[in-house]
N, C-alpha and C positions, 0 to 999 in steps of 0.2 A: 206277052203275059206270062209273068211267071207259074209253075208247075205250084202255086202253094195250095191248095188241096189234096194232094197227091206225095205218096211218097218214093224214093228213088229207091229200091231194092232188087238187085241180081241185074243191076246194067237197064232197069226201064224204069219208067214212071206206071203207081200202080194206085188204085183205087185201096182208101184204109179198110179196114175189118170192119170199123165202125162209124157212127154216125156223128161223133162229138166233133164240133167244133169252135174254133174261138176265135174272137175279133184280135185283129193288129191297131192299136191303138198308135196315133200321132199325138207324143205328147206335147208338142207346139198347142194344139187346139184341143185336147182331148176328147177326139171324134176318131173312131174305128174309119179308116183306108183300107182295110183285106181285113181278110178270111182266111185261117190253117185249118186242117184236119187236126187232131190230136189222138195221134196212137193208142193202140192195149197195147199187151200181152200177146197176143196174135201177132201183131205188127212188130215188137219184136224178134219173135219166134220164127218170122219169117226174113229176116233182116239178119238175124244172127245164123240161122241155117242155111243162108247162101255167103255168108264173111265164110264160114268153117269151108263150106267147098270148095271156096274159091281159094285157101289159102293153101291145100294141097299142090297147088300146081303154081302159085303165084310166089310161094316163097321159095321157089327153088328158078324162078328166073335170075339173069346173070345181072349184074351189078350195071350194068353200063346199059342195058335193057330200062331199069329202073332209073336209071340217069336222062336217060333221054325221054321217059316218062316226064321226068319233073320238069324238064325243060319245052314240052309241050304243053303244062299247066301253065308255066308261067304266061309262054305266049297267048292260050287261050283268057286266062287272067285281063294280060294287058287288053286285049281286046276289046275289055267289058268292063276297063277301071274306071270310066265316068258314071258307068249305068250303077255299080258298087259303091260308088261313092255316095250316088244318090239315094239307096236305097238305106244305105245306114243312115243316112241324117235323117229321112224321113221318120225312121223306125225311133229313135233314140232320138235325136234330137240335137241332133250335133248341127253346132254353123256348119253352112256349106264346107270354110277355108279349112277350118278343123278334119272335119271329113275328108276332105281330096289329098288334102296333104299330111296327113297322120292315120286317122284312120282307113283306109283304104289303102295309104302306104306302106302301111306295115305286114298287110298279108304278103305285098311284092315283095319287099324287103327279106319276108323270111324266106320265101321262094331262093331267091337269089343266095342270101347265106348258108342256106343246106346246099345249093350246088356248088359253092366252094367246100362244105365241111364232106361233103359225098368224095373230093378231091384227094385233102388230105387224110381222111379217115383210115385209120389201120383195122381192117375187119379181122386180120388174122396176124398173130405173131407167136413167136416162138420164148418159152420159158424152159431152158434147158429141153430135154426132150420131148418135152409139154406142147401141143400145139393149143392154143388159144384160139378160139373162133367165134366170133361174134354174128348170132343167129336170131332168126327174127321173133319175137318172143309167144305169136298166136294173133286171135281174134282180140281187139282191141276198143270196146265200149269208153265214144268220147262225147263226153258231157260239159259243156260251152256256158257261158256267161252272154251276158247282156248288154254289158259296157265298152270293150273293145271287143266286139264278136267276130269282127274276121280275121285280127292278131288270134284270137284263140284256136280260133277251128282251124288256122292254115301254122298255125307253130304248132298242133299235131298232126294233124291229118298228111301232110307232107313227108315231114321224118316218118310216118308210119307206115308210107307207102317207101319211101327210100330204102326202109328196114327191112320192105318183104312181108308187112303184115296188112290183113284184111281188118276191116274196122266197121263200125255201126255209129253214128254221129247223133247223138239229141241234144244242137242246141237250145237256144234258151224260148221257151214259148214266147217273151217279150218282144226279142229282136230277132223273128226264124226265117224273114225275108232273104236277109244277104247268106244263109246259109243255103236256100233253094237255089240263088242266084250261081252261089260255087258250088253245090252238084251239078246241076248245068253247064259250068265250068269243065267242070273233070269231066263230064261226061264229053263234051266237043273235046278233048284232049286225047279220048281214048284208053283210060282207064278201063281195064278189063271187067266186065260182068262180076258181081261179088263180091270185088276188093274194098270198094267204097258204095257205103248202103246210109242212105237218113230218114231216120223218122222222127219227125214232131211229136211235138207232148209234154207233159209237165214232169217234172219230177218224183212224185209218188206212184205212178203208174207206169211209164215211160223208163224212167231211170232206174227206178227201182228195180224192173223188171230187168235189164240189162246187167245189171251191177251182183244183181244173184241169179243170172243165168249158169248155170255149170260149162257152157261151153265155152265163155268170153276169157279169155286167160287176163283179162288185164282192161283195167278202169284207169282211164286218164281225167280228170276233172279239175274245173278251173270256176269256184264260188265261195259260198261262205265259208266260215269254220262250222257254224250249223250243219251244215248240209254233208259236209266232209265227214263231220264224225256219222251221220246217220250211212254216208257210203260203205266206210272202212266197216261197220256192222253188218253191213246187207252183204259184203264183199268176202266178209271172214270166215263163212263156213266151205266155201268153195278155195281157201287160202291163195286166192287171184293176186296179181301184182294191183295196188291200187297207189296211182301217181296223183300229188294231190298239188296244188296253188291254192291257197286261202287267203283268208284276211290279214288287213296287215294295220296299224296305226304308228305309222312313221315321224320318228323324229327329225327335224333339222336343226341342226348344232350350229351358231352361227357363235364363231370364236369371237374375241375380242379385240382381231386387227383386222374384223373384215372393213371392209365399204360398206358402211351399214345400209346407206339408202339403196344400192344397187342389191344388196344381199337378200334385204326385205323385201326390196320390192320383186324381185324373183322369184323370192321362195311363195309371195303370195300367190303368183300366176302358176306355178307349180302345182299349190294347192286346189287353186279351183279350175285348172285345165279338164276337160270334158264334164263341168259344171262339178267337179268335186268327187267325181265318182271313176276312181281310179283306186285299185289296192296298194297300189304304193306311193300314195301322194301324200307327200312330204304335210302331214294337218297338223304336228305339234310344231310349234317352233321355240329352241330356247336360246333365248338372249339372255347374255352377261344383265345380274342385276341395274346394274349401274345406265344401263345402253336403251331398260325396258319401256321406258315412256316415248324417249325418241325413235324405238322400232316401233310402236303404237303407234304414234304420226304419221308414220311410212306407212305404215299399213293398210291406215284408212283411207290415204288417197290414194294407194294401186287398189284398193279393193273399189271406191269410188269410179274409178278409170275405165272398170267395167260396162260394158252395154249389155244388158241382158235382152233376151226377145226373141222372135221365130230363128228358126233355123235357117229361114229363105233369106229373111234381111241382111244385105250385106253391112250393115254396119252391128251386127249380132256381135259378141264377142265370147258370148254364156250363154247356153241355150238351157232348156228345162230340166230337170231330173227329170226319168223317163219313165216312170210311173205314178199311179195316188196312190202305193202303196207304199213309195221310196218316196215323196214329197212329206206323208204323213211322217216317217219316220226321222225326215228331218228334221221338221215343226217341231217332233215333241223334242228331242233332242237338243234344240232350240232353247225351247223353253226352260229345262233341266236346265243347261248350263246358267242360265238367268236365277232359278231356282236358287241352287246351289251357289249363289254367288260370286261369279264371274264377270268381269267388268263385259259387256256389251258397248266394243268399241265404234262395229262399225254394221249394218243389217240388221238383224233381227226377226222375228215369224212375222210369217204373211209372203205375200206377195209385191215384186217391188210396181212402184206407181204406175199405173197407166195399164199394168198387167193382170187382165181381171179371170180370163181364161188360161188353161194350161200349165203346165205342174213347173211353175218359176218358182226358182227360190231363191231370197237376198244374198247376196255374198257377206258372210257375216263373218266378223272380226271378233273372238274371245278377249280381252287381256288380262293380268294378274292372274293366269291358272294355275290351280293346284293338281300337281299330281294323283291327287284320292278321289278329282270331281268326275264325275262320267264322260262329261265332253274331251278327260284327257284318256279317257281310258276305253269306251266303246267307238268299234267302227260308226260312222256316222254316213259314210258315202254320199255327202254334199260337199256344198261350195262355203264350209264352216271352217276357219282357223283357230287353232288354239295358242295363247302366244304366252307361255312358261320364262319367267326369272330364273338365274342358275345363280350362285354364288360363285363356283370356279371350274377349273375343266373336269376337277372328278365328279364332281356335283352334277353336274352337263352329263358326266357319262351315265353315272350312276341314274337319273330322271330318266333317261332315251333307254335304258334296259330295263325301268322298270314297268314292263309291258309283258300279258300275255303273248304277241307277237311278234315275228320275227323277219318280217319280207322286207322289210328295206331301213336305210339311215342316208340323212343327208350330214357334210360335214362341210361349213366353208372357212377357211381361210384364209391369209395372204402368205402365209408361211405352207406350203407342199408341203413339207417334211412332216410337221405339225400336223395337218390334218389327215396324213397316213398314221401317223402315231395313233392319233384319237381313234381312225376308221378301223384298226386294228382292235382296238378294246368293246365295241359294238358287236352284240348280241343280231344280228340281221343275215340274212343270205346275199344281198345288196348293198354295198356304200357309196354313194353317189358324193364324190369329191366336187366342190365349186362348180354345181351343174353341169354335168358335161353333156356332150352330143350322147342320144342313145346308142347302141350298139347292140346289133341284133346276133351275134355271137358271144356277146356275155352270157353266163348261166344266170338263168333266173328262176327264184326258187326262196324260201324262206325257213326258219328255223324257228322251233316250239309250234306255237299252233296257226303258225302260216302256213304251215303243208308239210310234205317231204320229196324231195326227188330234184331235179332242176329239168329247166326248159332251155330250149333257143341252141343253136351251132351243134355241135358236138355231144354237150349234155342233153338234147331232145332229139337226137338221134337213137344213144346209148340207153335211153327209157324206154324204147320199144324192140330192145336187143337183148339176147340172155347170152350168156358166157357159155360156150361148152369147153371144158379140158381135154383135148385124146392122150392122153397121159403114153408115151412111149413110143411118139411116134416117130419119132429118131432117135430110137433105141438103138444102136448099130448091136449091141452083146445078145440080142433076139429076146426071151421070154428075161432075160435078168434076174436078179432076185427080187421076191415081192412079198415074201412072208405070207401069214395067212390072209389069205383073201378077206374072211370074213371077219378079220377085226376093224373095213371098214364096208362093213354094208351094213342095211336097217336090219339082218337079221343074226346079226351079231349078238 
């Protein structure tokens, strides 16, 4: 029985300050399976006051200390990756095969790639007499998502202990099951008293409270662009490091010598992989005018191909959106685009046949979109494709840029050369050439109001790391010359 009433602070499970609580809803059936607590202000206050203590003495353990930390997560990890696997589908709504082998894979996966980036990392180098040192950058308030929740919590939580820093964790009240499940975790790992602290709760109380606590040096968060900017506000008078992943409304460029049936039908399963709700899933797609009817056709029969339905059924292939607050916002969304005049190739609102309970949504096909219409312009976070005519490749480029955001582009060709050429001219943090395998040592990260900062290998190490200079410390000439001191201090 999981600790979910309870939260883990200073190395124990503890009774909240207060009395709120809220149901975990299964969105398969949409009937509450558990019970959280949900944090104040207290429960922060007690959570950040044992990260601070414990980071006096935790950030000065030796490197290879913290390496052999990460590698008793993992095996504590592995030990409990069926039971993790099940608790995200439960939560969310993921098929089982989704879950075992994607979601649940991916907390391992980072595990694994921070202990080769722990390998080759250079924590210290030399710039002329400069010593360079890369130091753990404080207390670290990290605030999770709902949709891949243990990619989120374990590509920081990991690097932030690899860095040397103590942290406070509030994922997301939807899916805060698998995050109890990995305190648990670290805790049978032997993570020290302090280092890692979580409390549930919602965002306006919970988060808020963290994000302008004066003690937390540094906000990692991974949601909306909503949510982000109200962070960076909460965050700015304390001038705290705030790491942000946002929204993203990703093009896929599908040149003019691809495979068309193979390219479409890809980019469809792309689109609606963990029922559509992915920031970086490929939802615009633009095809050569000439190619847009017969990628329409393709379309609608991988979108067809789908089985939607519980998450337990093994012939599931699409499970629910995981809330009525993100089903609703599909619906209307839905309907907009219809609104607005968009061909409705394939789906549509409602629920598909036979599905009378639980937050299912059709896997819905756009065609002839226009750049100006909402469906090509607002996140949607469903299983909704938008299918865009181009004129030529600049036209192509020019449509995939014309976007507030910046996390990701797909680009396929049959010509490599050509679709580096294109992935070069795209506005994004990510280029995804000819679907490739993921890679959990790519930086990931977005531009404009996808966020700022990057994640994963090396760059989600360096987010929870500050540069110090000791300027002179292989000085051999002793004090040298330095001019006046004070033409560079604040009291200049």
């Amino acid at each position: 029985m999981l600790n979910a009433q309870k939260f883990y602070i200073d190395g124990i499970w503890v009774a909240p300050s207060g009395d709120a609580r809220l149901a975990v809803v299964d969105p398969c059936t949409e009937e509450a399976f558990a019970q959280i607590a949900l944090g104040n202000a207290d429960d922060v206050e007690r959570a950040v006051t044992a990260a601070k203590r414990a980071f006096a003495s935790f950030s000065l353990t030796p490197l290879t200390e913290r390496v052999a930390l990460i590698r008793r997560i993992l095996d504590a990890y592995t030990a409990r990756y069926d039971e993790m696997a099940d608790v995200i589908s439960r939560e969310i709504g993921a098929p089982k095969m989704l879950s075992h082998t994607w979601q649940a894979a991916l907390g391992r996966r980072h595990l694994e790639e921070l202990l080769r980036t722990c390998e080759r990392f250079a924590w210290q180098r030399k710039k002329g007499t400069t010593l360079v040192n890369y130091e753990p950058v404080g207390v670290a308030a990290l605030i999770t998502p709902w949709n891949w929740p243990i990619n989120q919590i374990v590509c920081k939580v990991a690097p932030a202990i690899a860095a040397g820093c103590t942290m406070v964790l509030k994922p997301s009240e939807i899916s805060p099951l698998n995050a109890v499940l990995f305190a648990e975790i670290l805790d049978a790992a032997g993570v020290p008293p302090g280092v890692f602290n979580l409390v549930n709760g919602d965002g306006p109380t919970v988060g808020a409270a963290l994000c302008s606590h004066p003690d937390v040096d540094m906000v990692s968060f991974t949601g909306s662009t909503r949510a982000g900017v109200e962070i960076a506000k909460l965050a700015a008078p304390t001038v705290k490091r705030v790491h942000q992943e946002l929204g993203g409304k990703s093009a896929n460029i599908l040149l003019d010598d691809v495979d068309l049936e193979a390219a479409v039908t890809s980019g469809v399963y792309e689109c609606f992989g963990n029922s559509g709700q992915s920031c970086n899933a490929p939802t615009r797609m633009l095809v050569p005018a000439a190619l847009h009817d017969e990628a329409v056709r393709i379309a609608q029969h991988a979108a067809a191909s789908h089985c939607v339905g519980p998450a337990n059924d093994d012939r599931t292939t699409m499970g629910p959106v995981v809330s009525d607050v993100q089903y609703t916002r599909v619906q209307r969304l839905i309907k907009k685009g219809i609104e607005e005049g968009a061909l409705l190739a394939a789906g549509g609102p409602g629920r598909p046949d036979g599905l009378t309970r639980g937050y299912y949504a059709r896997p819905t096909v756009f065609a002839n979109v226009d750049p100006s219409m909402t469906i090509a312009r607002e996140e949607i976070f469903g299983p909704v494709l938008a299918i865009m005519p181009y004129r030529d490749e600049e036209d192509a480029i020019a449509i995939a840029n014309d976007t507030p955001f910046g996390l990701a582009a797909y680009v396929q060709s049959a010509d490599p050369a050509r679709a580096r050429r294109v992935a070069f001219r795209l506005r994004a943090g990510s280029v995804y050439l000819n679907y490739p395998e993921w890679d959990a040592g790519s930086p990931f990260g977005g531009y404009k109001r996808s966020g700022n900062g990057r994640e994963y290998g090396e760059w989600g190490l360096e987010a929870f790391l500050e540069v110090k200079a000791i300027v002179g410390y292989d000085d051999q000439a002793g004090l040298g010359t330095r001019g006046d001191v004070r033409a560079n201090s604040s009291e200049a």
